[in-house]
C-alpha positions as CSV (number, residue, x, y, z in Angstrom):
1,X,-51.6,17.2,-35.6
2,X,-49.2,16.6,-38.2
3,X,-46.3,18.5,-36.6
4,X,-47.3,17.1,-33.3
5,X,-46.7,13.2,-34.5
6,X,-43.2,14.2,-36.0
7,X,-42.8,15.7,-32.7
8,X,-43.5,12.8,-30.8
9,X,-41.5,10.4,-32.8
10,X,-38.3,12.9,-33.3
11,X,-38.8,13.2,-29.2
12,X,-38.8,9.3,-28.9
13,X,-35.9,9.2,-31.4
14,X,-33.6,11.5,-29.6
15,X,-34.8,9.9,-26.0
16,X,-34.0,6.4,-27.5
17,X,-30.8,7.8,-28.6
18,X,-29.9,9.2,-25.8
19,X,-30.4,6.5,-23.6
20,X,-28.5,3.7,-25.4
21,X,-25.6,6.1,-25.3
22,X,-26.2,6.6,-21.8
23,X,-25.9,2.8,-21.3
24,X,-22.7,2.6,-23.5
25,X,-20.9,5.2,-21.4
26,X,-21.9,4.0,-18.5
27,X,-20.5,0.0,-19.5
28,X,-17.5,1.7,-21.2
29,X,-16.9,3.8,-17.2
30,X,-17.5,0.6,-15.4
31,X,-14.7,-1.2,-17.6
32,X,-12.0,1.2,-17.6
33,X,-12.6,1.5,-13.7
34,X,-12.6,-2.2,-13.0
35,X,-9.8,-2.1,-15.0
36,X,-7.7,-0.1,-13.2
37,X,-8.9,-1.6,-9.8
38,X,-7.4,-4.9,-11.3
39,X,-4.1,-2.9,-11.6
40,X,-3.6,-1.8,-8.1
41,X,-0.9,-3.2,-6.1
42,X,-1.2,-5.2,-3.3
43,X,1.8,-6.8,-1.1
44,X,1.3,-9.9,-2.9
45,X,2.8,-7.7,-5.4
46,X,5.9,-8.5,-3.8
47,X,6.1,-11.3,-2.2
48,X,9.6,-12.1,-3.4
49,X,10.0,-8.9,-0.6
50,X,8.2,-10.4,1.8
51,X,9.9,-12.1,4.7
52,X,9.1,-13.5,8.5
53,X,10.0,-12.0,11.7
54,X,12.8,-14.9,12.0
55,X,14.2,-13.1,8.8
56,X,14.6,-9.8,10.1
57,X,18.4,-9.4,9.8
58,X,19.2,-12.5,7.3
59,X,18.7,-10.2,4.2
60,X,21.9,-10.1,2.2
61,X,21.9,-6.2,1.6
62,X,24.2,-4.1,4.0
63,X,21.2,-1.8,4.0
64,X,17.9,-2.7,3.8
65,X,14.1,-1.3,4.8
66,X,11.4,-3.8,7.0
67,X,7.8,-2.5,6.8
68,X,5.8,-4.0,9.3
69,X,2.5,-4.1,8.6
70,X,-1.1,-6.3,9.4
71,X,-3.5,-6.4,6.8
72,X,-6.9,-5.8,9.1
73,X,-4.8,-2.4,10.3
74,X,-6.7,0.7,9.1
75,X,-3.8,3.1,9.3
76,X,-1.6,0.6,7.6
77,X,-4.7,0.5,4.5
78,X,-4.6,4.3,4.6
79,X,-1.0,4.6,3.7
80,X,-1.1,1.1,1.3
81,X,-0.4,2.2,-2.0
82,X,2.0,4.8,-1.1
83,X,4.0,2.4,0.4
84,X,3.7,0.1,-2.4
85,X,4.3,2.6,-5.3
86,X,7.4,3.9,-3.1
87,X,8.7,-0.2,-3.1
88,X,8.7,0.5,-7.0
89,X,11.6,2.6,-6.7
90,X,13.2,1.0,-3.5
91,X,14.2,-2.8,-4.2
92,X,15.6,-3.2,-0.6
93,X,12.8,-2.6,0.7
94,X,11.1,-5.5,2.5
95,X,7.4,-6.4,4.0
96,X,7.1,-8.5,7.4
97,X,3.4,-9.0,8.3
98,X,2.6,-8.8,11.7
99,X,2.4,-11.8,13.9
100,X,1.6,-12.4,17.6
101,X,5.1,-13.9,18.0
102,X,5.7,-9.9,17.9
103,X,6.1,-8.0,21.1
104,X,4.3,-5.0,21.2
105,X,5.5,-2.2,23.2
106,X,5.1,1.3,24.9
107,X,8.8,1.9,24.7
108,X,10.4,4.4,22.4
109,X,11.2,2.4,18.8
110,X,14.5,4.6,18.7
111,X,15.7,2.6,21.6
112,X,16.3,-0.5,19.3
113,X,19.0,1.3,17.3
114,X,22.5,-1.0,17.4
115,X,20.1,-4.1,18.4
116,X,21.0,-6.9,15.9
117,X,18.8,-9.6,18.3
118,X,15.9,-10.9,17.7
119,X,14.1,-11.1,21.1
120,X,14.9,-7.5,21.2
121,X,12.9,-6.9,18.9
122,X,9.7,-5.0,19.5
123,X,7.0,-2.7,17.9
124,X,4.6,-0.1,19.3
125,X,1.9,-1.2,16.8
126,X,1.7,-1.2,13.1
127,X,2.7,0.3,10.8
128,X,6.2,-0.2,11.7
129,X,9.3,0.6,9.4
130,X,12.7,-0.6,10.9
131,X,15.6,0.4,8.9
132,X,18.5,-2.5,9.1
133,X,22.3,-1.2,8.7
134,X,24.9,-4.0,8.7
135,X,22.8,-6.3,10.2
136,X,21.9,-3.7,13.0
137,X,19.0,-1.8,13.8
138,X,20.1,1.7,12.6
139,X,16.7,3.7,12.8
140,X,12.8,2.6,13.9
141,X,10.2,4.1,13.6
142,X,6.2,3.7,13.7
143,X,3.0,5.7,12.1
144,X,1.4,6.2,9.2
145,X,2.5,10.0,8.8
146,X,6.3,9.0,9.7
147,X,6.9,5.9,7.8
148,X,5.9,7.8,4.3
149,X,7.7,10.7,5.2
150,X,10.4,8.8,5.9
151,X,10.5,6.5,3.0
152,X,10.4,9.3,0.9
153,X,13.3,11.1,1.7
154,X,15.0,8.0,1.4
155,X,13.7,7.0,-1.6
156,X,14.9,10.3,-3.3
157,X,17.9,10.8,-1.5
């Protein structure tokens, strides 16, 4: 009976033990993750990039990047925070949030290449990248397997 009470209180011991540690690494988890959630970018990241739709070809960079994007999109979420790490390492590139003063279209994006007006302007939905040249559009593009691709070439060019 002896051995069984130093078993019972060396089992409740350990269990007590291991619990509380349990608890700890569990509390220690949750803080390093909420952490981290805390650190990941959003566009407000860069909203000294962001501009309007009136802005479009008023940046003072002969060659600049426009990401169109709309927060409720689920494509545009998907490709987020690659978009946003690539904006790290590309300083001209700039975010427009979509608007219904935007046309939407059917028509090929390429189309709008040499277009430097504004009610020219149109997307086929976002996400939308539009690459300005000069003040002219000079490539166009739209999808959330394109627009990463593309960045990234450019990006490391």
């Amino acid at each position: 009976m002896n051995i069984r009470k130093k078993l019972t209180k060396f089992m409740l011991i350990f269990g007590s033990m291991f619990m509380l540690s349990a608890c700890v690494l569990e509390h220690n988890f949750s803080h390093s993750y909420s952490s981290f959630s805390n650190s990941i970018l959003d566009y407000d990241t860069y909203k000294n990039r962001t501009i309007s739709f009136n802005q479009l070809f008023s940046i003072n960079s002969n060659e600049y990047y426009v990401y169109v994007f709309s927060r409720t999109c689920s494509p545009c979420n998907s490709i987020k925070e690659t978009i946003l790490q690539l904006a790290k390492d590309m300083p001209n590139l700039f975010f427009l949030e979509y608007t219904s003063k935007m046309t939407v279209s059917s028509k090929p994006m390429n189309l709008l290449v040499g277009t430097c007006d504004l009610s020219k302007i149109y997307i086929n939905g976002t996400p939308s990248l539009f690459k300005i040249t000069k003040h002219k559009v000079s490539y166009a593009l739209s999808g959330k397997t394109k627009i990463p691709e593309y960045l990234m070439e450019e990006c490391f060019k």
